[in-house]
Residue, then its C-alpha position, 0 to 999 in steps of 0.5 A: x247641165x252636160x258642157x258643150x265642147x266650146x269653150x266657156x268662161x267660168x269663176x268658181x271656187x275649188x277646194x284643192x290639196x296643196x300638199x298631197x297630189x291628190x284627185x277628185x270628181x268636181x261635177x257630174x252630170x247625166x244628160x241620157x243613160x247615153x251621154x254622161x260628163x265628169x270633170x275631174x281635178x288633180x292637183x297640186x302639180x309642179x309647173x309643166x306637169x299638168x300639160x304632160x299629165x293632160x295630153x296623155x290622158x287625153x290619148x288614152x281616153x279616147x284611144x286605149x279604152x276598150x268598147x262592146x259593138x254589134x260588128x256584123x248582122x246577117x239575115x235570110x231577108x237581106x239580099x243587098x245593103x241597099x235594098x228594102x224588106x216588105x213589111x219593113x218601114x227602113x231599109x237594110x242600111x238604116x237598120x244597119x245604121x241602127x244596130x251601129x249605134x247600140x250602147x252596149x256594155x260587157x266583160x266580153x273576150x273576143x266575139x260572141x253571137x247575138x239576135x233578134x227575132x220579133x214578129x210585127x207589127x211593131x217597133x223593134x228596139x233594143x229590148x229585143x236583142x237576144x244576149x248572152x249574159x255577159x253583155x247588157x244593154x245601156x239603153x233599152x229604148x233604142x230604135x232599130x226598125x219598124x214593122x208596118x205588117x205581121x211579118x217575122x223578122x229574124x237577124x243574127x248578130x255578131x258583138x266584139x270588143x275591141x277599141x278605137x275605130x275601125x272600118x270593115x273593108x267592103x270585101x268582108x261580105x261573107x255567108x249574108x252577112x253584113x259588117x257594120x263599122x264599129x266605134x269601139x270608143x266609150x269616151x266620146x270626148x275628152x278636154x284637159x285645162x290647166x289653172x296656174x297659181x303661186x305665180x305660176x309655179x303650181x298647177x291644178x289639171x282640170x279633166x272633163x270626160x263625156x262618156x257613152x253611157x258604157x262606162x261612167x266618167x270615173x269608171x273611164x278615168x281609172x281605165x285609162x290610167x290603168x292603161x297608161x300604166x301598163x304601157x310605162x311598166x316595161x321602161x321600170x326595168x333596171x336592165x333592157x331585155x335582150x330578146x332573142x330572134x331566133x324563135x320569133x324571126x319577124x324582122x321589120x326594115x325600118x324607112x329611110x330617116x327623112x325626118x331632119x330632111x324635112x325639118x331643115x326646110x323649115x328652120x327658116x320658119x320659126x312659126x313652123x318650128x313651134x309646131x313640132x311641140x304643138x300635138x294633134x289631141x290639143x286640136x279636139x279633133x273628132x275621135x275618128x279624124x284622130x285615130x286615122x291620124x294616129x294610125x298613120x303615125x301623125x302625131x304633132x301639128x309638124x307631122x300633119x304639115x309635112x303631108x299635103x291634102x293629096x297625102x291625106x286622101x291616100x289614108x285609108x278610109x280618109x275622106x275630103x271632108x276630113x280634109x275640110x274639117x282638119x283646115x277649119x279646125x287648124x285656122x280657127x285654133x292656131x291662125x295658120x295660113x295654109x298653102x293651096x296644096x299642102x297643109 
């Protein structure tokens, strides 16, 4: 049975290594080729360690894994994003919404051309997509469109791979053709628990992994370790790099250091202290509300409570209803009394 996201209590018995750091697959579970979990252990891992290993994981589950999505649809038929086809039980945004949610999986480089030509009536699905032979399709059965009368209908579509969430800016419209926002995101959510023993000076990580069906649990485990990797090798270099600007002139000015500013503000709450230790992925944030944070440099709860609701709206793409999630979410996990006006 696939775990929801809340919490549950659960007695159990694990065998785990007690020398040797060791991994392993504890459960398993496919619900629909779309929605697969895994919880991983790794253990045994000295006191700090876990929460260290868990909160990085975490971000590079849901952060640094790369994805297939269907990016941009164009057809002759489609004269606006709202408007309906004859023949065509959907609208143009429905199908839209439709193609949005293909699971696909790949050994795609960039981009390639995709397409769809069927002639009703009938049930356009997934099967109907043409594709190049890099990219393969997770679930056949997906739903696209439903053609009421013998019309033909023909869309060409463009596949990316990419990662993280990202939404096209409405002047991408271009040729008639479409973009469609794409979740580059395999990992549809990620959890990291931690079992204490030996009076707390031994710890066992607990990873639970809910995938798309792109990637397994184990498959998305090893890739974002690999990733993770890859970022620290440069910091194992004996010496620092000097690179030269000469060749490569881009020169950043950096933002005036306000940070201990505000920070000084605080001190009188040591409640609002604690938050700076508190990270934004331990609040199971959804995966776009996180990225948008993250694209804005908010990493801590302390980040998050520097900025007001009217700081937030101004991100791009950030809606009042994340605003609205966020609040919920900060009040239920961590019993925070908000201000009217800030966070």
């Amino acid at each position: 049975m696939i775990r929801s996201n809340n919490i549950i209590m659960v007695r159990e018995k694990i065998t785990v290594s007690t020398r040797t750091l060791q991994w392993k697959c504890v459960e398993s579970a496919a619900d629909s080729k779309r929605l697969l979990y895994g919880r991983f252990i790794l253990s045994p891992l000295m006191k700090g360690q876990a929460d260290t290993i868990g909160i990085a994981m975490r971000r590079a589950l849901l952060g640094e894994i790369e994805g297939t999505c269907i990016t941009r649809a164009k057809s002759e038929k489609i004269s606006h994003e709202y408007a309906t086809i004859m023949g065509i039980q959907e609208s143009v945004h429905e199908i839209l919404m439709n193609l949005k949610e293909i699971v696909l999986r790949s050994n795609l480089y960039g981009t390639c051309e995709a397409s769809i030509c069927v002639r009703g009536p009938g049930y356009v699905t997934a099967q109907d997509i043409i594709l190049p032979p890099y990219v393969e399709i997770v679930d056949n059965t997906q739903h696209i469109a439903s053609l009421t009368e013998p019309i033909e209908l023909v869309i060409g579509l463009q596949i990316e791979k990419n990662r993280g969430y990202l939404i096209k800016a409405p002047n991408t419209f271009q040729d008639g053709s479409y973009p469609i926002d794409p979740v580059f995101m395999p990992v549809r959510n990620a959890n990291h628990s931690i079992h204490s023993y030996e009076n707390g000076n031994k710890e066992i990580l607990f990873l639970e992994i809910w995938t798309n069906g792109s990637l397994t649990p184990k498959e998305a485990l090893h890739e974002a370790s690999r990733n993770l990797i890859d970022l620290l090798i440069p910091f194992l270099h004996t010496k620092e790099e000097n690179l030269s600007l000469e060749d490569n002139q881009h020169i950043v000015p950096l933002p005036p250091f306000t940070f201990y500013d505000k920070l000084a503000k605080l001190t009188k709450n040591k409640k609002k202290m604690a938050l700076k230790s508190i990270f934004i992925d331990q609040s199971e944030l959804p995966p776009r509300i996180y990225n948008c944070l993250k694209r804005s440099n908010i990493y801590t709860l302390l980040d998050l409570l520097n900025n007001s609701q009217e700081d937030l709206m101004k991100m791009e793409h950030f809606r009042i209803e994340d605003v609205k999630q966020i609040l919920g979410i900060l009040e239920k996990n961590f019993v925070i009394d908000l201000p009217k006006n800030k966070f």
